[in-house]
ROMIRO-104855 format. One line per field, with one value per residue: chain; residue number from 1; residue in three letters; x, y, z negated of N, C-alpha, C in turn. Coordinates in pm, whole numbers, padded with zeros to 5 digits, always signed. Last residue first. Example, Ala and Ser with C-alpha at 12.3 -4.5 7.8 and 13.67 -1.06 7.14 Angstrom:
mol <- (A; A)
seq <- (2; 1)
type <- (SER; ALA)
n_x <- (+01285; +01319)
n_y <- (-00225; -00569)
n_z <- (-00708; -00780)
ca_x <- (+01367; +01230)
ca_y <- (-00106; -00450)
ca_z <- (-00714; -00780)
c_x <- (+01290; +01320)
c_y <- (+00003; -00330)
c_z <- (-00787; -00780)
END
This chain:
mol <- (A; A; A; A; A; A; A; A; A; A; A; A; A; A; A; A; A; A; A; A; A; A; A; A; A; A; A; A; A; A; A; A; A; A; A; A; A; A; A; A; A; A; A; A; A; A; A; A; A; A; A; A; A; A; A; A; A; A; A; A; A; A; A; A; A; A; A; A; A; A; A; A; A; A; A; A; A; A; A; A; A; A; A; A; A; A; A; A; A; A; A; A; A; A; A; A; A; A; A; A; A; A; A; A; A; A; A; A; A; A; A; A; A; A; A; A; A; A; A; A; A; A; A; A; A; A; A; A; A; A; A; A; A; A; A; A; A; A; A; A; A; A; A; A; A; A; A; A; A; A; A; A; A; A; A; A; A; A; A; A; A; A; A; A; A; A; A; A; A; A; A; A; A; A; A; A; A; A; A; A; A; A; A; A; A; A; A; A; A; A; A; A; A; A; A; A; A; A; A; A; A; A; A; A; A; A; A; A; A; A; A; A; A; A; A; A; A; A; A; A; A; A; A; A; A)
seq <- (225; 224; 223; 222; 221; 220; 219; 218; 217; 216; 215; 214; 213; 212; 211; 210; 209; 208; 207; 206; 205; 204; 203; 202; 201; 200; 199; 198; 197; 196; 195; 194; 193; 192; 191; 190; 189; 188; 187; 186; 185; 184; 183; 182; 181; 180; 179; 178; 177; 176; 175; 174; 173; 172; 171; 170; 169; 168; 167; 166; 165; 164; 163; 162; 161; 160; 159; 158; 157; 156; 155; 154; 153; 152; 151; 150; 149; 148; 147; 146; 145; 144; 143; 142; 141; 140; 139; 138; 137; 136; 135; 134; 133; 132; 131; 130; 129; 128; 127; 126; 125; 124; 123; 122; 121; 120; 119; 118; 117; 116; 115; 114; 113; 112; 111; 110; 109; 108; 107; 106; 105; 104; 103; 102; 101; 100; 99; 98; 97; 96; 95; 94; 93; 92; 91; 90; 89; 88; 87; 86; 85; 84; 83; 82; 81; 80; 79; 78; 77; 76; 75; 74; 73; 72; 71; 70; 69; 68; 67; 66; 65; 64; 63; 62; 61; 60; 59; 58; 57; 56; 55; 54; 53; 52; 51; 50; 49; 48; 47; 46; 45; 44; 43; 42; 41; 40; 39; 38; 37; 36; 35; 34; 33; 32; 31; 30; 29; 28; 27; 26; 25; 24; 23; 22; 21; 20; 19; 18; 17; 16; 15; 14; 13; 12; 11; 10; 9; 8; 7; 6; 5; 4; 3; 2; 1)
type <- (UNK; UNK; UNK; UNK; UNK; UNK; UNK; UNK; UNK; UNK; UNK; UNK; UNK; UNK; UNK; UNK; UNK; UNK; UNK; UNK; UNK; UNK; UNK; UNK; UNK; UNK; UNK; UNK; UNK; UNK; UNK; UNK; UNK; UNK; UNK; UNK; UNK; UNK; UNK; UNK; UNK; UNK; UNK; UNK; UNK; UNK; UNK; UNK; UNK; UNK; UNK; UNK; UNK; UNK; UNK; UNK; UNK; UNK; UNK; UNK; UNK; UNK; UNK; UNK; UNK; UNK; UNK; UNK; UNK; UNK; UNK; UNK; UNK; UNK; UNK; UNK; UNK; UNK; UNK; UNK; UNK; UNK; UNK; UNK; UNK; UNK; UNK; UNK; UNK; UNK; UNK; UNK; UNK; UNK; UNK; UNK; UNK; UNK; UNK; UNK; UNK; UNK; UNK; UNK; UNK; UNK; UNK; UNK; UNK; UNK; UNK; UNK; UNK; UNK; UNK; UNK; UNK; UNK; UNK; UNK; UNK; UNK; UNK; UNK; UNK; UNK; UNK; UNK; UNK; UNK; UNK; UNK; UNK; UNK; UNK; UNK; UNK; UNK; UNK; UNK; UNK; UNK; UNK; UNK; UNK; UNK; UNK; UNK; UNK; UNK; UNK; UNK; UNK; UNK; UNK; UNK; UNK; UNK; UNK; UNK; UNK; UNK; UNK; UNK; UNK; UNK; UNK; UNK; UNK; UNK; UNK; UNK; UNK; UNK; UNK; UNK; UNK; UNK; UNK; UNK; UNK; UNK; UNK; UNK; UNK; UNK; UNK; UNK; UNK; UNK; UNK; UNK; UNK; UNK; UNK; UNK; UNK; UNK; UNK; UNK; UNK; UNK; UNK; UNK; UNK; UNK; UNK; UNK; UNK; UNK; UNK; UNK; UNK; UNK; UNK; UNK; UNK; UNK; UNK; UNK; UNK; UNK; UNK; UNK; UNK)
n_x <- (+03623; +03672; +03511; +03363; +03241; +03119; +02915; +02764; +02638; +02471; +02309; +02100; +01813; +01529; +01212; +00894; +00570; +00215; -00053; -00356; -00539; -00861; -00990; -01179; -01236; -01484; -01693; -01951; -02155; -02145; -01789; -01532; -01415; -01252; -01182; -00947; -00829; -00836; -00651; -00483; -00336; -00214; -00006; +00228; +00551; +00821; +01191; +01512; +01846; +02117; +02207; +02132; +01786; +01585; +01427; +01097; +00855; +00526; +00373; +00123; +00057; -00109; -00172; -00406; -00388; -00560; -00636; -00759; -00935; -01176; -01480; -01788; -02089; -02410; -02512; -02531; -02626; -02723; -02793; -02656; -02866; -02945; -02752; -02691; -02910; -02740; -02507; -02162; -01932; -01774; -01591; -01499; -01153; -00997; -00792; -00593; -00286; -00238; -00008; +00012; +00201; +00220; +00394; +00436; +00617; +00754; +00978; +01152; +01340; +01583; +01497; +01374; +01289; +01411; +01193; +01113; +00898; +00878; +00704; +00661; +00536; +00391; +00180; -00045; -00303; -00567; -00851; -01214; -01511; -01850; -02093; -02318; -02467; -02605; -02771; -02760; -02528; -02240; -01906; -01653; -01264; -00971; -00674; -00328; -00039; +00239; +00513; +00694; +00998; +01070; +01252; +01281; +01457; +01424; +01424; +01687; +01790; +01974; +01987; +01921; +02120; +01961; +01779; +01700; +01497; +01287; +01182; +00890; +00639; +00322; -00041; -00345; -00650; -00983; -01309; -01510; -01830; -02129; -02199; -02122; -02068; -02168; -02546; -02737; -02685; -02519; -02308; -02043; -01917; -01934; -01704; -01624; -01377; -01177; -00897; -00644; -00361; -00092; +00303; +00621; +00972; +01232; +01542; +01692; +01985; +02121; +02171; +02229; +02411; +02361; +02096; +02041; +02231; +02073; +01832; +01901; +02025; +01832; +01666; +01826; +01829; +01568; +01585; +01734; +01571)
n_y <- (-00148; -00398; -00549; -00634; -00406; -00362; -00551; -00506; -00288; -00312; -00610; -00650; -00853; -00883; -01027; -01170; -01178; -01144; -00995; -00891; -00558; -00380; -00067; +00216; +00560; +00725; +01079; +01241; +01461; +01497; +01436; +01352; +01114; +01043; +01226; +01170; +00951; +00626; +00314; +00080; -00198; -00518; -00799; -00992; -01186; -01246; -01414; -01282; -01272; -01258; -01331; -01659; -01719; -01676; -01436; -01388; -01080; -00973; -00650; -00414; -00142; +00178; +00541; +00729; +00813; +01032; +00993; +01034; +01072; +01170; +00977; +01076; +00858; +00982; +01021; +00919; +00540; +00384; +00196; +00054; -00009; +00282; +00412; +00271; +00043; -00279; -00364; -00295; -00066; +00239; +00353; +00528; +00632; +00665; +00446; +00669; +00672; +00745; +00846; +00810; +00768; +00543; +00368; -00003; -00291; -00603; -00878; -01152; -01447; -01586; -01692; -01352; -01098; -00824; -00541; -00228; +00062; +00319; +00506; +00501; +00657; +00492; +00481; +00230; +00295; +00102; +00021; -00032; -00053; -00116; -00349; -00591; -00842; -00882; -00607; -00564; -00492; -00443; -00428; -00123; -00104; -00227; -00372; -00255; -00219; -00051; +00062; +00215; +00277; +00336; +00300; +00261; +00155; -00108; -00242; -00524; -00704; -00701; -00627; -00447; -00196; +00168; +00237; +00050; +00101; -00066; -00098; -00294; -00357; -00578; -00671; -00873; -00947; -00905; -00821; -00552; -00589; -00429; -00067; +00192; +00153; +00238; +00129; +00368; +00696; +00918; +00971; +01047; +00837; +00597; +00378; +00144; -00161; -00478; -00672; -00856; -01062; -01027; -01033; -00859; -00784; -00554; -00522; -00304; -00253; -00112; +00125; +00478; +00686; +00663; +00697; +00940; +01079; +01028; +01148; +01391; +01486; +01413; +01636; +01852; +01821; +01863; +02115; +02232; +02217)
n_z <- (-00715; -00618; -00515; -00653; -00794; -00529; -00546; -00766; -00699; -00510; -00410; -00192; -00085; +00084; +00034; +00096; -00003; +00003; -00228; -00169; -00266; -00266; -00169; -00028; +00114; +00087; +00168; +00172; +00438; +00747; +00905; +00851; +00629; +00383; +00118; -00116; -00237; -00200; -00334; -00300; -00494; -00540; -00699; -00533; -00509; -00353; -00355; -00251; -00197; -00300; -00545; -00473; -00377; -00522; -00787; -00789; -00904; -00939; -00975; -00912; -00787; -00625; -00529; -00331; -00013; +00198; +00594; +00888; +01089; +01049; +01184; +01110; +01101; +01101; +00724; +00484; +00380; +00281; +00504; +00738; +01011; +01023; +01098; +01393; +01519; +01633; +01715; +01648; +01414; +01433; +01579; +01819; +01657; +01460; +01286; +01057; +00834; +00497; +00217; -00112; -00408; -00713; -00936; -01034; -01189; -01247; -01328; -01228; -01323; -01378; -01606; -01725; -01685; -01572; -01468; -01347; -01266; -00976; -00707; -00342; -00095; +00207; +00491; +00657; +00886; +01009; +01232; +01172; +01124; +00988; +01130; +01183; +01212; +00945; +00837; +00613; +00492; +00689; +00552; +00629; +00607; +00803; +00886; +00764; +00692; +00591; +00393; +00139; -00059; -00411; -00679; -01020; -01342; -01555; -01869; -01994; -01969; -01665; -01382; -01206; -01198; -01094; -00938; -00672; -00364; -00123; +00148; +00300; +00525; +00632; +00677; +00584; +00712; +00573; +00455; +00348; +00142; +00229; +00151; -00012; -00336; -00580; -00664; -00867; -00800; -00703; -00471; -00377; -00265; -00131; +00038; +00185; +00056; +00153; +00066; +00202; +00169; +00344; +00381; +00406; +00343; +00260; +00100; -00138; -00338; -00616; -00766; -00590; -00544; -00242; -00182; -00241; -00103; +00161; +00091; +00069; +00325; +00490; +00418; +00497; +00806; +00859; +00754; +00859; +01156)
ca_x <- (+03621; +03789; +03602; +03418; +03340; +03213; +02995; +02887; +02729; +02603; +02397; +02230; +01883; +01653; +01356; +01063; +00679; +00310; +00053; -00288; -00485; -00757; -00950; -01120; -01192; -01339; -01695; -01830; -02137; -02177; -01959; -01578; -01478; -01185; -01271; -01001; -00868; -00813; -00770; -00437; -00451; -00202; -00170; +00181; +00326; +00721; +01018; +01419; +01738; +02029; +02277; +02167; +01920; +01586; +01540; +01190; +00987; +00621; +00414; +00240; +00078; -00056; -00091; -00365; -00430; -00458; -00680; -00651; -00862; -01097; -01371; -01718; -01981; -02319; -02529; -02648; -02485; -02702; -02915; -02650; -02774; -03054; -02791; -02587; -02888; -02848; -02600; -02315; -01972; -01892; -01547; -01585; -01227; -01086; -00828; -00683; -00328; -00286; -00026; +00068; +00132; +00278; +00286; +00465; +00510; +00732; +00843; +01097; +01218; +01576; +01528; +01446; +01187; +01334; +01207; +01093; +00995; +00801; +00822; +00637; +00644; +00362; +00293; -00049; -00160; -00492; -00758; -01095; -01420; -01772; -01986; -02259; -02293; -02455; -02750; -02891; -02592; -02364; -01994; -01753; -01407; -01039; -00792; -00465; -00102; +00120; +00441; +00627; +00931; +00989; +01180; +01326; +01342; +01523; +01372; +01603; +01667; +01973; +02025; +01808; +02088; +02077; +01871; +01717; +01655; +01339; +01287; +00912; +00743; +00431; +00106; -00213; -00503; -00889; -01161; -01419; -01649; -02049; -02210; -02215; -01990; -02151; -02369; -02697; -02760; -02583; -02443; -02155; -01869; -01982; -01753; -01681; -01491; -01181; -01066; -00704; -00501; -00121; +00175; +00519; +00825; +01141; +01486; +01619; +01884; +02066; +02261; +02177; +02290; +02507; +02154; +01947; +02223; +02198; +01848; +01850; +02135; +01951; +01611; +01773; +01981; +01632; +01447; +01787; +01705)
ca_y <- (+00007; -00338; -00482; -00732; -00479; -00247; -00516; -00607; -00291; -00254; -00515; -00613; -00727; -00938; -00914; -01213; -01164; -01262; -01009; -00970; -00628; -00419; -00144; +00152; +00398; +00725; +00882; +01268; +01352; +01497; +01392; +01512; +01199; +01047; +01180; +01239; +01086; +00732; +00407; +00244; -00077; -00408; -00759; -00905; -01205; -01170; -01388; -01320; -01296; -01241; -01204; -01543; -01727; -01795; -01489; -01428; -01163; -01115; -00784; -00495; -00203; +00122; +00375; +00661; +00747; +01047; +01017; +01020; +00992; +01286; +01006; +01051; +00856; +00924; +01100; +01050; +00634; +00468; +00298; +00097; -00120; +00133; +00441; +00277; +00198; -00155; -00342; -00328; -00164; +00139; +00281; +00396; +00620; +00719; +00432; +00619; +00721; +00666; +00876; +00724; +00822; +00697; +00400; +00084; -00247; -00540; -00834; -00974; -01359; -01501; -01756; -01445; -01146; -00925; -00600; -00391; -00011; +00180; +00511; +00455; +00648; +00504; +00509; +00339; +00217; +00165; -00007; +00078; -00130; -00013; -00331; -00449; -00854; -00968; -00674; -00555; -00565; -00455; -00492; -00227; -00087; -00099; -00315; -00326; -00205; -00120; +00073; +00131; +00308; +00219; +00412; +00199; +00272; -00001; -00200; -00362; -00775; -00750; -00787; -00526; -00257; +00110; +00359; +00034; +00179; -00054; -00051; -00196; -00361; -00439; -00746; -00741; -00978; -00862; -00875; -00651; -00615; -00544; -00226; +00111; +00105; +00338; +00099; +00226; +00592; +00943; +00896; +01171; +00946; +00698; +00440; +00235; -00094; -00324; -00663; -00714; -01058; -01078; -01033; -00927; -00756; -00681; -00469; -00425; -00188; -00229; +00021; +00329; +00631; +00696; +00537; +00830; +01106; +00966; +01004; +01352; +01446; +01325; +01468; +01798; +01795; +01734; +02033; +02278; +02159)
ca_z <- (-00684; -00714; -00380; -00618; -00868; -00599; -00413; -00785; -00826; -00507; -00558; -00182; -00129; +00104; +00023; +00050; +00078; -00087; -00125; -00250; -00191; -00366; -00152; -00169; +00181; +00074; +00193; +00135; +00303; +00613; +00925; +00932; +00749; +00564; +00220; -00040; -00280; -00126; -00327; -00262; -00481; -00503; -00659; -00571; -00533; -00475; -00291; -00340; -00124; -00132; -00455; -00590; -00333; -00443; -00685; -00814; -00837; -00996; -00919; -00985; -00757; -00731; -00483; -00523; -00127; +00132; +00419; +00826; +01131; +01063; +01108; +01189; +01049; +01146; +00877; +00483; +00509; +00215; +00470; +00609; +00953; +01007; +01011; +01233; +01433; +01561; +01864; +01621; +01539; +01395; +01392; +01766; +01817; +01508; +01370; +01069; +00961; +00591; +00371; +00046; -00315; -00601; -00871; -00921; -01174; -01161; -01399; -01279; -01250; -01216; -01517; -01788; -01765; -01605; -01579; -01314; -01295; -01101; -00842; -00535; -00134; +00121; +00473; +00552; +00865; +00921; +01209; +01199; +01167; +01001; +01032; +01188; +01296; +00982; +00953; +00622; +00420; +00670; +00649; +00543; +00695; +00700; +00904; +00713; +00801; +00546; +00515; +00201; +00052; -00308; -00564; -00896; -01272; -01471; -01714; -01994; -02000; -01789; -01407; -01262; -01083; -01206; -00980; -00813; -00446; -00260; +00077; +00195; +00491; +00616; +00690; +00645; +00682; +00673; +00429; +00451; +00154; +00174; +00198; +00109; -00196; -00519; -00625; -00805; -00859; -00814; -00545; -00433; -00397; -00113; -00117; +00191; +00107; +00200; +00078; +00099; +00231; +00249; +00440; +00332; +00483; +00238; +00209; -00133; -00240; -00533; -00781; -00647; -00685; -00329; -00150; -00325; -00240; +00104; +00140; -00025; +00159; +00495; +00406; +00348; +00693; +00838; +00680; +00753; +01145)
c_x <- (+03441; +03752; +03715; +03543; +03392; +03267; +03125; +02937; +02828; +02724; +02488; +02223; +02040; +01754; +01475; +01112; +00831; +00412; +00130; -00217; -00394; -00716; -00891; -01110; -01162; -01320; -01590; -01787; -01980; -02176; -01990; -01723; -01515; -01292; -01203; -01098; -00875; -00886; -00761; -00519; -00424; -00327; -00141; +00017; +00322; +00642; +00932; +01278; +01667; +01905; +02219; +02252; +02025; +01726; +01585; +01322; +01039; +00739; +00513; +00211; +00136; +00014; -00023; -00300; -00357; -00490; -00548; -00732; -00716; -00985; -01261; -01560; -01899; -02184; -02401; -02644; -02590; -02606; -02883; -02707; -02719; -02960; -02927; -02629; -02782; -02807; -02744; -02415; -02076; -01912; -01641; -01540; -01353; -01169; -00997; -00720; -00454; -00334; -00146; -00090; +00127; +00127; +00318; +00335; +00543; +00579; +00820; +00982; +01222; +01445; +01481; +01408; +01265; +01303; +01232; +01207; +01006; +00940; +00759; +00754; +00543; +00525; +00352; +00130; -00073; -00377; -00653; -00941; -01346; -01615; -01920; -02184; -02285; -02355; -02613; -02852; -02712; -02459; -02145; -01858; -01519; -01225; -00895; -00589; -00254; +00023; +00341; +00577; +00841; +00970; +01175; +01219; +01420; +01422; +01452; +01537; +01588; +01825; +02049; +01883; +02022; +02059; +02037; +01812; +01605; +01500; +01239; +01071; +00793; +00566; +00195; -00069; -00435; -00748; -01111; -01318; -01608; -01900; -02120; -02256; -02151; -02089; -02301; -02580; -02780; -02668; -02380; -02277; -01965; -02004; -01821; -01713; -01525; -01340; -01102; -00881; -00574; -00271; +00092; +00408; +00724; +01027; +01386; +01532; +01837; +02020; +02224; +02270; +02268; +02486; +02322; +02025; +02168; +02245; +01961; +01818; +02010; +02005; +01721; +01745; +01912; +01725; +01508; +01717; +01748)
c_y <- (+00025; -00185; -00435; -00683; -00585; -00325; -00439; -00611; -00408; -00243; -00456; -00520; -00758; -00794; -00996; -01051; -01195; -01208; -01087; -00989; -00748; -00517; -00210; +00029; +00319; +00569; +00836; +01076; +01314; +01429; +01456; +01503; +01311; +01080; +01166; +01177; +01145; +00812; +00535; +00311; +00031; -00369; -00584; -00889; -01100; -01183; -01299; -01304; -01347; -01246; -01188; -01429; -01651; -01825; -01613; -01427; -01276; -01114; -00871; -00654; -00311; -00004; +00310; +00542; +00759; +00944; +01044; +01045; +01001; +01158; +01056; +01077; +00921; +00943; +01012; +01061; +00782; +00565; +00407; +00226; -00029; +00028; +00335; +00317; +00197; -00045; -00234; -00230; -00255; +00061; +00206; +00317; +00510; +00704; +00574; +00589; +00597; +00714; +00804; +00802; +00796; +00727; +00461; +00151; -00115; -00386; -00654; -00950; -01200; -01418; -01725; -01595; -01304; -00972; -00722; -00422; -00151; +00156; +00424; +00448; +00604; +00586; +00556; +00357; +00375; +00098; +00111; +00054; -00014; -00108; -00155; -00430; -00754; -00918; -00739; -00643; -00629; -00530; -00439; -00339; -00165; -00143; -00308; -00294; -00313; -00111; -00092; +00160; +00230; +00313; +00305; +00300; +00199; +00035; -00126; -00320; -00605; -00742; -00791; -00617; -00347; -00076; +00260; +00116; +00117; -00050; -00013; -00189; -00288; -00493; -00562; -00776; -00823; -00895; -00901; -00660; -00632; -00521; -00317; +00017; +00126; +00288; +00169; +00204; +00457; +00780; +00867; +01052; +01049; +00797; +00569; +00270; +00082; -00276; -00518; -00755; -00966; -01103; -01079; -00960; -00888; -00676; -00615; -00411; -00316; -00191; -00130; +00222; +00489; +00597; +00535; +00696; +00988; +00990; +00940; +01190; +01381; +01336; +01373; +01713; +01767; +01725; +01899; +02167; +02151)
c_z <- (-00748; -00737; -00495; -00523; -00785; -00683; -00481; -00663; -00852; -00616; -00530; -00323; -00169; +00057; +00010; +00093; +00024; -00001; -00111; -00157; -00272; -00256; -00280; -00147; +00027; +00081; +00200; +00104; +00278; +00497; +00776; +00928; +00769; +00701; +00346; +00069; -00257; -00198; -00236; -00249; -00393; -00491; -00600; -00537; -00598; -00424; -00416; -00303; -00292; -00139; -00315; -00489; -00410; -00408; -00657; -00735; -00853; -00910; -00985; -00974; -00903; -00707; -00606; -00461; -00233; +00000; +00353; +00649; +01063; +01078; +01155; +01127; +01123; +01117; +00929; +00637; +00493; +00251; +00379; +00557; +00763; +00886; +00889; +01116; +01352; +01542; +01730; +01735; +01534; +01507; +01355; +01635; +01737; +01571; +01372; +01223; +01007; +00732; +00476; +00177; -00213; -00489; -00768; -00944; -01072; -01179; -01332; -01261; -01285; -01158; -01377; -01679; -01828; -01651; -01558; -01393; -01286; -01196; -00914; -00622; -00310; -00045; +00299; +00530; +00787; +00928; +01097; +01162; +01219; +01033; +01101; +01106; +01300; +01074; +00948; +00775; +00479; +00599; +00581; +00634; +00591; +00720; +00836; +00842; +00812; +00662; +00545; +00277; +00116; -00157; -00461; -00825; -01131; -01347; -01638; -01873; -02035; -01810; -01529; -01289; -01211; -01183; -01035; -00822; -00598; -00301; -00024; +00164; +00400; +00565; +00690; +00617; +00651; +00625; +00526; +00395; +00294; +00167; +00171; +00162; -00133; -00339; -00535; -00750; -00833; -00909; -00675; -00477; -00469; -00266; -00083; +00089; +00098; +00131; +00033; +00150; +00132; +00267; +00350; +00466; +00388; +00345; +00250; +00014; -00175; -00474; -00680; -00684; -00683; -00492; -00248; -00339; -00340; -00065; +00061; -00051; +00049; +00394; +00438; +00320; +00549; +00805; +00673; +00697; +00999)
END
């Protein structure tokens, strides 16, 4: 009970502070692979790329609100929802395959830049909950299909990633609404299986979405307060 009163003043504390608050959903297209961390010699992915849609959502607090030509620190909440995995070099229709869905908090800043754009960057940390069940898929040997696997895969059905990000804004509508292109990363620093060997998900993603935000700062000068 004391845990969730804390996460409410610290919430509200955040939303008191701010000067904007930005509420957005994207979709984009990432390209996923298997890394095997302990080799020693040649390429450290296991096999080919998957690429896969995704699609989320993000709140963004601006401490102080983005409408001169200085940065201003900002806190991100994100949520992310990719499917994961590598393809087979040796066989076309095997692949590692597992649905994700990542929960993410980022501190950045953003800048603009001059006719309604900003200039965007972000790091932090993020959470991923992992599809478990059958992750490999394919009528061969799993071990056949990627040869640099040490032992069947099995996965603890969660990681912990590196979360980066930076991006372009603009605003479309003044005081509502604005679109962003972003490149994005959320490496994982830690292993996501229980099997031998030590094996971390790495990705880069491209995004495109709209927010829809609210200046509190000129809500308050417009109210008189």
């Amino acid at each position: 009970m004391k845990s969730k009163l804390l996460l409410l003043l610290i919430l509200g504390s955040t939303i008191s502070f701010s000067q904007q608050i930005e509420f957005g959903v994207f979709g984009g297209y990432d390209f996923n692979n298997i890394v095997n961390t302990k080799i020693k010699d040649g390429r450290a992915v296991i096999g080919d790329a998957y690429w896969d849609m995704s699609l989320g959502g993000i709140i963004t607090y601006y401490f102080k609100s983005p409408d001169d030509n200085r940065g201003k620190a900002r806190l991100s909440l994100l949520y992310k929802n990719v499917t994961k995995g590598s393809k087979s070099e040796v066989y076309n229709n095997s692949k590692y395959e597992y649905d994700s869905n990542l929960f993410g908090l980022l501190f950045g800043i953003g800048a603009p830049i001059g006719n309604n754009f900003t200039l965007y960057a972000d790091i932090g940390l993020g959470y991923t909950i992992l599809d478990s069940e059958n992750i490999y898929k394919g009528n061969e040997d799993e071990l056949g299909a990627f040869p640099k696997v040490e032992d069947y895969l099995v996965s603890k059905g969660n990681e912990i990633n590196f979360l980066f990000d930076m991006g372009l804004e603009k605003i479309v509508v003044k005081d509502k609404l604005k679109l962003f292109l972003e490149m994005n990363t959320n490496p994982a620093i830690i292993k996501f299986n229980e099997s031998h060997g030590k094996y971390q998900n790495q990705g880069i993603g491209f995004s495109l979405g709209a927010k829809y935000f609210i200046n509190l700062k000129k809500e308050k000068e417009d109210y008189g307060y």
